[in-house]
C-alpha positions in Angstrom: 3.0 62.9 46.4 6.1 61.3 44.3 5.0 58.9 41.2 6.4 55.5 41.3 5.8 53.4 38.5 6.2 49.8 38.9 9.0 47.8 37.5 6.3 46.1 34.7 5.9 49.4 33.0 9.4 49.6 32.3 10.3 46.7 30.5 9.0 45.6 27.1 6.3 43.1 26.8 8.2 39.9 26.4 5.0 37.8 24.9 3.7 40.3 22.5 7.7 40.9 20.8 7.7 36.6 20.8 4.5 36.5 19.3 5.8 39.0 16.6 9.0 37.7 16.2 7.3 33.9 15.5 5.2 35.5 12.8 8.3 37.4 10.8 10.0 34.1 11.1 7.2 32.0 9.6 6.7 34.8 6.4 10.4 34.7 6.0 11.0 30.8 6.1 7.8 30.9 3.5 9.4 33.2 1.4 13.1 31.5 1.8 11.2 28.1 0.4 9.2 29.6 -2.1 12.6 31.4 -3.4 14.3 28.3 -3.5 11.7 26.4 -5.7 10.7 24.2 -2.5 7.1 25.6 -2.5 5.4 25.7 -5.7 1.9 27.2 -6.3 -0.3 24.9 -8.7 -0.8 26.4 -12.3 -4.0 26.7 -14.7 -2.6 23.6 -16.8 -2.2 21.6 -13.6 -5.4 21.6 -12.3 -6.6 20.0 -15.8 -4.9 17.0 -14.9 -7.4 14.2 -13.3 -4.9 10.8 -13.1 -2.0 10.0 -14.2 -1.3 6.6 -16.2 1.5 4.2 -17.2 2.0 1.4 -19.9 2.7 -1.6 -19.3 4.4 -4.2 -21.8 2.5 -7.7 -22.3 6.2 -9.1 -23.6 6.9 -12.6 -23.0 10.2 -11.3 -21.5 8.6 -9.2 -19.0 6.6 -9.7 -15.5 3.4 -8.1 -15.9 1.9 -8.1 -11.9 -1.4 -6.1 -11.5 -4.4 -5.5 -9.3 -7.5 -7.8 -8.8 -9.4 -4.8 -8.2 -10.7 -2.8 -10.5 -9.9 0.8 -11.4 -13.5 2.2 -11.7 -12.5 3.7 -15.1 -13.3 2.8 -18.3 -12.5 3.9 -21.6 -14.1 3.9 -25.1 -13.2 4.8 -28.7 -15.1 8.4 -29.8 -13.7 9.7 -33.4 -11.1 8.0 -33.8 -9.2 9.0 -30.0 -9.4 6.9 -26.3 -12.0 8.4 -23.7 -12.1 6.9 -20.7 -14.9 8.2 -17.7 -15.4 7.3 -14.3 -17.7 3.9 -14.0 -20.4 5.7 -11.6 -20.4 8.9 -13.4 -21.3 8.2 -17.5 -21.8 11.8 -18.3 -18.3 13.1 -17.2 -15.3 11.7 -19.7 -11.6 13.1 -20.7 -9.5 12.2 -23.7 -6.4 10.1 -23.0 -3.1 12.2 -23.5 0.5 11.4 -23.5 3.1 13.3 -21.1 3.5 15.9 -24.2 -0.5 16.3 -24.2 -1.4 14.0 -27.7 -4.1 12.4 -27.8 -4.3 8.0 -27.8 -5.8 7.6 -30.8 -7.5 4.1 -31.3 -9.4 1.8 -34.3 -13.3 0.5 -32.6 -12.7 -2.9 -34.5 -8.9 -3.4 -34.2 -9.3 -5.5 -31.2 -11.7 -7.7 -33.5 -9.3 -7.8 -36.4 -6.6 -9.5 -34.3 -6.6 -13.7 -33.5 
């Protein structure tokens, strides 16, 4: 009897090297943008961060164009520094920082004091 083997058994297994060669390229492009600062992992600080807020001026000189609807927030003045809290939720409430985490600070009766 002579052994033949079919031509099948000879050659490499052209799915399985594909398959493997898709996942090394996806690990390496991962690492390639992680290198280059294009992926970036969130931090311990970062996840203390609910919303983010900006000023605006009430200056005659300036256009001042803002939303109908309403936020859902609200703030309030506890010792001396700005809280605000979710509308819905009244037992959750964070201080309001600047971009260098300090506190607002506010007066309860300065919006009385003024005409």
């Amino acid at each position: 009897m002579t052994e033949s083997t079919p031509e099948q058994y000879n050659e490499p297994d052209k799915a399985k090297w594909s398959f493997i060669g898709f996942i090394v390229g996806v690990i390496v492009t991962v690492l390639a943008l992680k290198h280059y600062g294009y992926i970036k992992f969130p931090e311990e600080k970062d996840r203390a961060t609910v919303a983010e807020f900006k000023l605006l001026s009430l200056s005659p000189e300036y256009s001042v164009k803002v939303s109908e609807k309403s936020s859902g927030k609200e703030a309030f003045c506890e010792s001396g520094y700005l809280l605000l809290r979710p509308q819905n939720d009244k037992d959750v409430a964070g201080i309001l920082v600047t971009d260098k985490n300090r506190p607002v600070e506010c007066q309860p009766d300065l919006a009385r004091t003024q005409p």
